[in-house]
C-alpha positions as CSV (number, residue, x, y, z in Angstrom):
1,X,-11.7,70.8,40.0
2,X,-11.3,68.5,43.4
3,X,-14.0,66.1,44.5
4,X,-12.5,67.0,48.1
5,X,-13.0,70.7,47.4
6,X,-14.6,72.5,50.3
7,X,-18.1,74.1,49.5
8,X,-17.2,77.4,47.7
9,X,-19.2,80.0,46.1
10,X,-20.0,78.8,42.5
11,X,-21.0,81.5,39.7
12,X,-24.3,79.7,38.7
13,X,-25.1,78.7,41.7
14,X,-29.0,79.1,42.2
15,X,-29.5,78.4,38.1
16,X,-32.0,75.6,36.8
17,X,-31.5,73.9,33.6
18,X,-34.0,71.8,32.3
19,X,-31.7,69.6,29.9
20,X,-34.0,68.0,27.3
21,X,-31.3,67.6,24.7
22,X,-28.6,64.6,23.8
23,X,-25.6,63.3,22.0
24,X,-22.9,65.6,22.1
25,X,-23.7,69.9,21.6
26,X,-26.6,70.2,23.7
27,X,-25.1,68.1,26.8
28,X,-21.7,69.8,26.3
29,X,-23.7,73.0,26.9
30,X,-25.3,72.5,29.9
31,X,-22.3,70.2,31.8
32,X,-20.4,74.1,31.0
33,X,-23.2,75.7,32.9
34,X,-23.5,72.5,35.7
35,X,-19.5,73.1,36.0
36,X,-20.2,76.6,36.8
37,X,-22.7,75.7,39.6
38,X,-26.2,75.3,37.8
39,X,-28.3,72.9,38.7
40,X,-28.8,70.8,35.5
41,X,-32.1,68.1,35.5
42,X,-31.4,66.0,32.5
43,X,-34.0,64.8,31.2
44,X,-34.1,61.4,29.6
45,X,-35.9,58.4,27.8
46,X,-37.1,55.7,30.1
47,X,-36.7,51.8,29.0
48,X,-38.9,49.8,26.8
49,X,-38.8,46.5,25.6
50,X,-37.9,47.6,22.5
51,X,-35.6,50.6,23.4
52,X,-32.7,50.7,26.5
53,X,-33.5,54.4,27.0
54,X,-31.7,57.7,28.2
55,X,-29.2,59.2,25.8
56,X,-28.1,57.4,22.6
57,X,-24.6,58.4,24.2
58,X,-24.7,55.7,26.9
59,X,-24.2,52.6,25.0
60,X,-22.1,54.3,22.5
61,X,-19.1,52.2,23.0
62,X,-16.7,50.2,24.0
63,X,-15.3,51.5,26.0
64,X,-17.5,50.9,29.1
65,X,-16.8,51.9,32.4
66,X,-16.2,48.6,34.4
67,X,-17.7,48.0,37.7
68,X,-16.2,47.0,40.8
69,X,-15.6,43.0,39.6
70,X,-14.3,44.4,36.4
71,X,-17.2,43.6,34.0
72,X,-19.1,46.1,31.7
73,X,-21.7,48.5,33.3
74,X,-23.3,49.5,29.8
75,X,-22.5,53.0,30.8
76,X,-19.7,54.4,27.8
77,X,-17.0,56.5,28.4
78,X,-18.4,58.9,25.8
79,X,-21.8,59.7,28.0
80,X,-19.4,59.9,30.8
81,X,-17.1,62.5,29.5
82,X,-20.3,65.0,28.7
83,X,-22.7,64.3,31.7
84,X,-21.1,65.0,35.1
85,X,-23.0,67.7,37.5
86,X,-26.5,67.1,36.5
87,X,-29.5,65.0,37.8
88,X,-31.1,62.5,35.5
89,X,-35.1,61.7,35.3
90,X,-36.5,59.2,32.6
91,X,-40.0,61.2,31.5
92,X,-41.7,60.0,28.2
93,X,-42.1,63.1,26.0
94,X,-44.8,61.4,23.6
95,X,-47.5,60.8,26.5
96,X,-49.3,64.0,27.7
97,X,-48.6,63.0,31.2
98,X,-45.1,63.6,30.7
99,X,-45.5,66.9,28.5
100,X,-47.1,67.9,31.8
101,X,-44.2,66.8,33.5
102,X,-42.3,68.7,31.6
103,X,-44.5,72.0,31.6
104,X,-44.2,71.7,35.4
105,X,-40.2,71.2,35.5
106,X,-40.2,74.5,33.1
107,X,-42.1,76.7,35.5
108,X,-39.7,76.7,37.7
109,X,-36.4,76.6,35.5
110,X,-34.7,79.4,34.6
111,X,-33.2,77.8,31.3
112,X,-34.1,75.4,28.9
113,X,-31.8,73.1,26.5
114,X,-33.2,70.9,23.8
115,X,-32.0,69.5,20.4
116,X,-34.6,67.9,18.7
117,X,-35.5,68.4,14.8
118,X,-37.4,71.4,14.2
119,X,-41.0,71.1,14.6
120,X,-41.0,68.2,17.3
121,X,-41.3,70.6,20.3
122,X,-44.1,72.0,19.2
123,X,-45.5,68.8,18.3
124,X,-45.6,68.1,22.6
125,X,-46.5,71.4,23.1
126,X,-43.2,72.6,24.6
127,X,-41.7,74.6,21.9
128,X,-40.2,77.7,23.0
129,X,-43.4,80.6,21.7
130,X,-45.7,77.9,23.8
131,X,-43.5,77.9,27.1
132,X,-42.0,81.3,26.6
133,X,-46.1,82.6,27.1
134,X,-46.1,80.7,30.2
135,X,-42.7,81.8,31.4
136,X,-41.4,84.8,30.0
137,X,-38.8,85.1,32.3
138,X,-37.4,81.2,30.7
139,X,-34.6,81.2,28.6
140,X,-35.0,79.1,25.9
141,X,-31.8,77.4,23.6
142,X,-32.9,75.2,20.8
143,X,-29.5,73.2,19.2
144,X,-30.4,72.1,15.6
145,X,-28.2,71.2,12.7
146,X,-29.2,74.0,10.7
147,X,-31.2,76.5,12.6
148,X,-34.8,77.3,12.8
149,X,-35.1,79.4,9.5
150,X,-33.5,79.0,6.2
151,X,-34.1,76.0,3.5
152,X,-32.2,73.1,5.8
153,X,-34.2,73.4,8.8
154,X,-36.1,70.0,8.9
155,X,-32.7,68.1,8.3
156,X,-31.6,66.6,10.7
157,X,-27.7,67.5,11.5
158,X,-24.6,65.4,12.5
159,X,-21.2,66.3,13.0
160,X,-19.6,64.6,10.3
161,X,-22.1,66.2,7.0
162,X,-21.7,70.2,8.9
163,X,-17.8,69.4,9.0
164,X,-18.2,68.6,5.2
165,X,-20.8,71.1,4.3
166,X,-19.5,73.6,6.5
167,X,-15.9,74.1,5.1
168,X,-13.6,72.3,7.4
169,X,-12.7,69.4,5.4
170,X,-11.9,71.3,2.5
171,X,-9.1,72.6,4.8
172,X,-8.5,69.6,6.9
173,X,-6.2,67.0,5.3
174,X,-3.0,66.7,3.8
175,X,-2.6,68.7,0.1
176,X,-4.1,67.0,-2.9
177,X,-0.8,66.8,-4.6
178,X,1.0,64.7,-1.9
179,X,0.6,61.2,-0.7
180,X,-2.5,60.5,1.3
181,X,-4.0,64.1,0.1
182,X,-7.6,64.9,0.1
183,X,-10.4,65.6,2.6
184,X,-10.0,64.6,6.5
185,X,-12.4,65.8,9.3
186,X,-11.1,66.5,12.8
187,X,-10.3,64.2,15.0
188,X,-12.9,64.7,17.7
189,X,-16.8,66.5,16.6
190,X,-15.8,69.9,16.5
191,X,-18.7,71.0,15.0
192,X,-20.8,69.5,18.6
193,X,-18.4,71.2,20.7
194,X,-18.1,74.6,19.7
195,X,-21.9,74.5,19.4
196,X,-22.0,73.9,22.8
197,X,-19.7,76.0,23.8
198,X,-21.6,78.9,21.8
199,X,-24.9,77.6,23.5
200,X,-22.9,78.3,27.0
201,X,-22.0,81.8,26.1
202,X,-25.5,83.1,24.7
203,X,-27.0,81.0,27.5
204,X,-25.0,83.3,30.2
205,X,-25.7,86.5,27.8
206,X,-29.4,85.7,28.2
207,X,-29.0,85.6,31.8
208,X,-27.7,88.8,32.2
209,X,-30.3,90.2,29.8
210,X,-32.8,89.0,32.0
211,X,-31.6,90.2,35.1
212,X,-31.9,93.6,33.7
213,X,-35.0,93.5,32.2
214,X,-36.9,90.6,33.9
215,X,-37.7,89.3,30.3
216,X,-36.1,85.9,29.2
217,X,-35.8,84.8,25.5
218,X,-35.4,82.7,22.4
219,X,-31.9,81.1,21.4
220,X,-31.6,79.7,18.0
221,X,-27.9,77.7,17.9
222,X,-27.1,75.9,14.4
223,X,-24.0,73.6,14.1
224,X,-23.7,75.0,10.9
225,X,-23.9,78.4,11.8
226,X,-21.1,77.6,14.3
227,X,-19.0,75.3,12.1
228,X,-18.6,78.6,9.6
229,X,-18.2,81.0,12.6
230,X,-15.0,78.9,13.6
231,X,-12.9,78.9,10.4
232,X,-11.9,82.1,11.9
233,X,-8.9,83.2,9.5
234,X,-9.5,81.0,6.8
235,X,-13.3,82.0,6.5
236,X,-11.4,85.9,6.8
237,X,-9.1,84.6,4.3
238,X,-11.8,83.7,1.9
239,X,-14.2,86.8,2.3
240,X,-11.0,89.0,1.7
241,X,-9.6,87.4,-1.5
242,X,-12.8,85.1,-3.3
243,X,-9.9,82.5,-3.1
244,X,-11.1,79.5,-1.4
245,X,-8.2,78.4,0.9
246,X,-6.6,74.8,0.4
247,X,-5.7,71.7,2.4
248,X,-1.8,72.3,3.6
249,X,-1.7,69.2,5.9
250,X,-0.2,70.2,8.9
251,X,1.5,73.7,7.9
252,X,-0.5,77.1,8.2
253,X,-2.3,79.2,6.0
254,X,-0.8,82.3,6.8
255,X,2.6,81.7,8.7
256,X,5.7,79.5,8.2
257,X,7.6,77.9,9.2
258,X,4.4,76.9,11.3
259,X,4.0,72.7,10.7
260,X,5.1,69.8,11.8
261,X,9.0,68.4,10.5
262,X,10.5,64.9,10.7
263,X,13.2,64.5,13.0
264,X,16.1,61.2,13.2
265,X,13.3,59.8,15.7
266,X,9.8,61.1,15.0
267,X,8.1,64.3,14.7
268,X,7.9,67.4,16.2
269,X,5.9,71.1,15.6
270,X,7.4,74.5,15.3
271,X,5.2,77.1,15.5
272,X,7.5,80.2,14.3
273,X,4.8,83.1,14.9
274,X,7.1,86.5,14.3
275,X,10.6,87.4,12.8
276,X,12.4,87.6,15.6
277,X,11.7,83.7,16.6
278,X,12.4,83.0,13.0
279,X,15.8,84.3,13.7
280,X,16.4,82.3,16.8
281,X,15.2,79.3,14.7
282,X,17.8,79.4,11.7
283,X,20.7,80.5,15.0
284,X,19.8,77.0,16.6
285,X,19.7,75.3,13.2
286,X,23.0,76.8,12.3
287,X,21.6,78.2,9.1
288,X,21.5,82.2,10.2
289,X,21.7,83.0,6.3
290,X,18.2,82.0,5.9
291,X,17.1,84.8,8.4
292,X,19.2,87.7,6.4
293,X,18.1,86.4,3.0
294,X,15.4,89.0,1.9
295,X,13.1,86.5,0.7
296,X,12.9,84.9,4.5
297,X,13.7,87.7,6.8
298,X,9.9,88.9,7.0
299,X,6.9,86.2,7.5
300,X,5.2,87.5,4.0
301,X,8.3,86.4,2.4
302,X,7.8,82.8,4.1
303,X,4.3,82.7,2.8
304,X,5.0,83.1,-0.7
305,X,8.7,81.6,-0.6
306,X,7.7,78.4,1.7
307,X,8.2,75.9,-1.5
308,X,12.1,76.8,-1.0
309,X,12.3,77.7,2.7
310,X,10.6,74.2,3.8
311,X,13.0,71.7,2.2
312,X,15.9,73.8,3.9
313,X,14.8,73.4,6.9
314,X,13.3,70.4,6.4
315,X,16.9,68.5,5.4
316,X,18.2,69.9,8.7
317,X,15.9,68.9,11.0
318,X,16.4,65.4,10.3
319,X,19.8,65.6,11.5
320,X,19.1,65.5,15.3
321,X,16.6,64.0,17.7
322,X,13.2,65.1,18.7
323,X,14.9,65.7,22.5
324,X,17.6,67.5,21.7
325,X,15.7,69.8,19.0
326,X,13.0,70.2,21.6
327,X,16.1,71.2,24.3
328,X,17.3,73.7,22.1
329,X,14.3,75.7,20.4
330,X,13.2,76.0,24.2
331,X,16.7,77.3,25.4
332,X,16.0,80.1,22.6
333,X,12.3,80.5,23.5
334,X,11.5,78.8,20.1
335,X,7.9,78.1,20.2
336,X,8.2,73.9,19.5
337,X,6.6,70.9,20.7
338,X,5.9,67.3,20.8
339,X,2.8,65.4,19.0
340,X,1.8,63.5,22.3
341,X,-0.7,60.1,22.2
342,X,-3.2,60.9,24.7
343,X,-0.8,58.2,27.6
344,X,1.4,60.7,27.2
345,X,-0.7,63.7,27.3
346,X,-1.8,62.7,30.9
347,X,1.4,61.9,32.1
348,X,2.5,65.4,30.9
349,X,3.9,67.3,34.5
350,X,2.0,70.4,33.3
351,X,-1.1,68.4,32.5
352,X,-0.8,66.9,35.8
353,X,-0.2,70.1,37.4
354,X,-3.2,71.7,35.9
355,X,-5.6,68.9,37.5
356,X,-6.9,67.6,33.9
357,X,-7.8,64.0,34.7
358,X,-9.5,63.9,38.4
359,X,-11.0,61.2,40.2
360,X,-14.7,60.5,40.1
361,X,-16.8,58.6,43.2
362,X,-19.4,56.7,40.6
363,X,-22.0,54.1,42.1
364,X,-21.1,51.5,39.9
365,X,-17.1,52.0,40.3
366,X,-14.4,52.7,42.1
367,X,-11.9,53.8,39.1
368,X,-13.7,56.7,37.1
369,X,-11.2,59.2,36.2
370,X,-12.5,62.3,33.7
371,X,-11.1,65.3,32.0
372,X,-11.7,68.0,34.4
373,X,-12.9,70.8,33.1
374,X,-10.7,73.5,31.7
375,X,-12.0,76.9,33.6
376,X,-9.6,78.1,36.4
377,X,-11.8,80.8,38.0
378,X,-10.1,82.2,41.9
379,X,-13.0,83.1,43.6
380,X,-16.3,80.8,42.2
381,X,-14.5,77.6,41.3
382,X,-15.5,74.7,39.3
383,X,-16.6,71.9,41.7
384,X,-17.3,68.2,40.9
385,X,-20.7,68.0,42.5
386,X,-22.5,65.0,40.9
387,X,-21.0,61.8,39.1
388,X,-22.8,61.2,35.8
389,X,-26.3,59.9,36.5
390,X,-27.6,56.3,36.3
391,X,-30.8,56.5,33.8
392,X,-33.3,58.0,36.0
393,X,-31.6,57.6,39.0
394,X,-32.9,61.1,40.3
395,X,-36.6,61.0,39.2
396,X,-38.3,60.3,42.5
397,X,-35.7,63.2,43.7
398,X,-37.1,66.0,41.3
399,X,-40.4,64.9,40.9
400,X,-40.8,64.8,45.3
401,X,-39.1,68.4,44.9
402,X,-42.8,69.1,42.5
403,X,-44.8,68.1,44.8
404,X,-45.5,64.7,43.3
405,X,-46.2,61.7,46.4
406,X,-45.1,58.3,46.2
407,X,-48.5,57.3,44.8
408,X,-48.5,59.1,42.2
409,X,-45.1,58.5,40.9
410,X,-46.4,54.9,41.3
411,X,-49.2,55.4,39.2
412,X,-47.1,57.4,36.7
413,X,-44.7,54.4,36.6
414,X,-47.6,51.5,35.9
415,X,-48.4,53.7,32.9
416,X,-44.9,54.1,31.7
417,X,-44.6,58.0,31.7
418,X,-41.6,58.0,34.2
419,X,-38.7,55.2,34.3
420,X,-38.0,53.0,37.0
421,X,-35.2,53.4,39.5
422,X,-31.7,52.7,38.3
423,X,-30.4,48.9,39.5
C-alpha cells in the first residue's frame, strides 16, 4: 500500500458506499471496501454550538495528530486509523432537507452502511424496507449491537458489554486460582473489528448476488452475533462437551506446551502445535525423556498431563536468555517468539518489509504515518487514495457531483442542513 503507487486496477473500483455509520465496526467496514477501490462518502454530523460534529471518533484522544508547528489539530489518532480512502460531507439527518440529501446520495449508491439503534432509520425515513423500494438494486448493511430481531434489539451495544456478554472475558484472563486471576477483555475492541470485517465480507457476497440477479438486499450484522461467531474452538469446545471452557491466561485450551514461559531476561511464547515439534522442543531443552514418556509423547497426553509437563519445562526455561532460546527453537524450526511493545513491532525487519506503517500526505501535517492495510492482492492492489477527511471537507464535492449549485448549497448552509468547509 504506496502513496507513490502508479494508478492500478483496483477490485472495487466503480463501487459507491454511502457511509452513514461511526465509531469503530461500521467505519472499519467500509475503509476494507475503500481499500479495495470503493468510493466511500462518509457521511457525517456538521458543528453546532453545542456539538463539534462528525464522528465521536475524532476527538477521541490524546493522541492528536500535530500539525505542521507541532500543536494539536483535534483530529485523534483513533479516527485516523479507521477513515482513510473515503470522502467526508457534514449533512444533518434530523432536518428533512438532509433526509433528502440523503435519499438523493442513495439513488445512486450501490451500498449502504449505517449503525444507528434500531428504529432511528426509519424514524428519517431511510431505513432499509423504505430505500430498498426506491432502489432495489441497493445493498443495505445495518451494524447494531444486537441485531434487528430478538429481545436486545433497542439496546444500544458497545464493545466492552458484547465482550462480557458474549463469552470472551470468561476466557480472557489469567486462571481464577493464580495471582491477578479473573476476567480481562482484549486488548483492542475485537468485538468492532470482526464486525466489520464480517460487514466486509457479506457486503462483497451481496455484490456478487446482485450482479447475478440484478436484485440487491438487506444485511443484518450484530456485534454479538459476531463476538459468539469468533470463539471459534472454544464456542466448538462448549457445544461439544456442555462444559464451559475456563480462563488459562496465556496457555491454550486444546494444545500444550502452547503459552508464554519466563526466561533469565523476560518472556517469550512457544507455540508447540504437533508431536513432532514437541520432540524438537525437549532435544533443544536437553530433556528428550519428556518426548518418550507416554504421558507426553502425544498432544492429548499434554492436555490432560499439563499440571506436570509445565513446571518441567518451565524450571528449564529460565535457565537461558530470551535470544539464545529464541536462536535455538528457530535452528530446529520450533515455532517461538517474542512479546514485542508496539516500538518494537514496527521496527520488526519483516514488519518493515511487509509495508505495515506507510506515510500519509494529510492537509494539516507533514508526519502521518498509518497501519497499512493488511491485503496483499498481485493484480488489483490496495492503494492509498484519500488521507482521512477534514469534517466536511468534501461536501461541496459530492453535493456539485448531485447536481446541487453554489446557491443552493448556500442556502442549505444558512439553514444548517450541510456543514461548512473545513479551516
Amino acid at each position: 500500500m504506496n502513496a507513490a503507487s502508479p494508478p492500478t486496477p483496483q477490485a472495487l473500483a466503480g463501487v459507491r458506499v454511502l457511509d452513514l455509520s461511526r465509531v469503530l465496526a461500521g467505519p472499519w467496514c467500509t475503509q476494507t471496501l475503500a481499500d479495495l477501490g470503493a468510493e466511500v462518502v462518509k457521511v457525517e454530523r456538521p458543528p453546532t454550538d453545542r456539538h463539534p460534529g462528525g464522528d465521536d471518533t475524532r476527538g477521541w484522544g490524546p493522541p492528536f495528530l500535530p500539525d505542521r508547528a507541532g500543536n494539536p489539530t483535534g483530529e485523534a489518532a483513533y479516527y485516523l486509523g479507521t477513515n482513510r480512502n473515503k470522502r467526508s460531507v457534514a449533512i444533518d439527518l434530523a432536518q428533512p432537507d438532509g433526509q433528502a440529501l440523503i435519499l438523493r446520495l442513495a439513488e445512486r449508491s450501490d451500498v449502504l452502511v449505517e449503525n444507528f439503534k434500531v428504529g432511528d432509520m426509519a424514524r428519517y425515513g431511510l431505513d432499509a424496507d423504505t430505500l430498498r423500494r426506491r432502489c432495489p438494486r441497493l445493498i443495505y448493511c445495518s451494524i447494531t449491537g444486537y441485531g434487528q430481531t430478538g429481545p436486545y434489539r433497542e439496546r444500544a451495544g458497545y464493545d466492552y458489554a458484547i465482550q462480557g456478554l458474549g463469552g470472551l472475558m470468561s476466557v480472557t484472563g489469567e486462571r481464577d486460582d493464580l495471582p491477578g486471576g479473573g476476567p480481562q477483555k482484549a486488548g483492542v475492541a475485537v468485538a468492532d473489528l470482526f464486525t466489520g470485517m464480517y460487514a466486509s465480507v457479506a457486503i462483497l457476497a451481496a455484490l456478487r448476488h446482485r450482479d447475478a440477479t440484478g436484485q440487491g438486499q438487506a444485511i443484518d450484522m450484530a456485534l454479538l452475533d459476531s463476538q459468539v461467531a469468533m470463539l471459534a474452538n472454544l464456542g466448538a469446545n462448549y457445544l461439544v462437551t456442555g462444559q464451559p471452557p475456563q480462563r488459562m491466561g496465556n496457555a491454550h485450551q486444546n494444545v500444550v506446551p502452547y503459552q508464554v514461559f519466563a526466561v533469565a531476561d523476560g518472556h517469550l511464547i512457544l507455540a508447540v502445535g504437533n508431536d513432532g515439534q514437541f520432540q524438537r522442543l525437549c532435544e533443544v531443552m536437553g530433556l528428550p525423556e519428556l518426548a518418550r514418556d507416554e504421558r507426553y509423547a502425544r498432544n492429548a497426553g499434554r492436555v490432560r498431563h499439563r499440571e506436570q509437563l509445565i513446571p518441567r519445562l518451565a524450571e528449564r526455561m529460565r535457565t537461558r536468555t530470551r535470544a539464545d532460546w529464541l536462536a535455538a527453537f528457530e535452528a530446529a524450526t520450533v515455532p517461538c517468539g517474542p512479546i514485542n511493545d508496539l516500538a518494537e513491532v514496527f521496527a520488526d525487519p519483516q514488519v518493515r518489509a511487509r509495508g505495515m506503517a506507510m506515510p500519509v500526505p494529510h492537509p494539516l501535517s507533514d508526519t502521518l504515518r498509518l497501519v497499512a492495510s493488511p491485503m496483499k492482492l498481485s493484480a488489483t492492489p490496495v492503494q492509498l487514495r484519500r488521507p482521512p477527511p477534514l469534517l466536511g471537507e468534501h461536501t461541496d464535492e459530492v453535493l456539485a457531483e448531485l447536481g446541487i449549485g453554489n446557491a443552493e448549497r448556500e442556502a442549505l448552509r444558512q439553514r444548517r442542513v450541510i456543514g461548512p468547509p473545513p479551516r
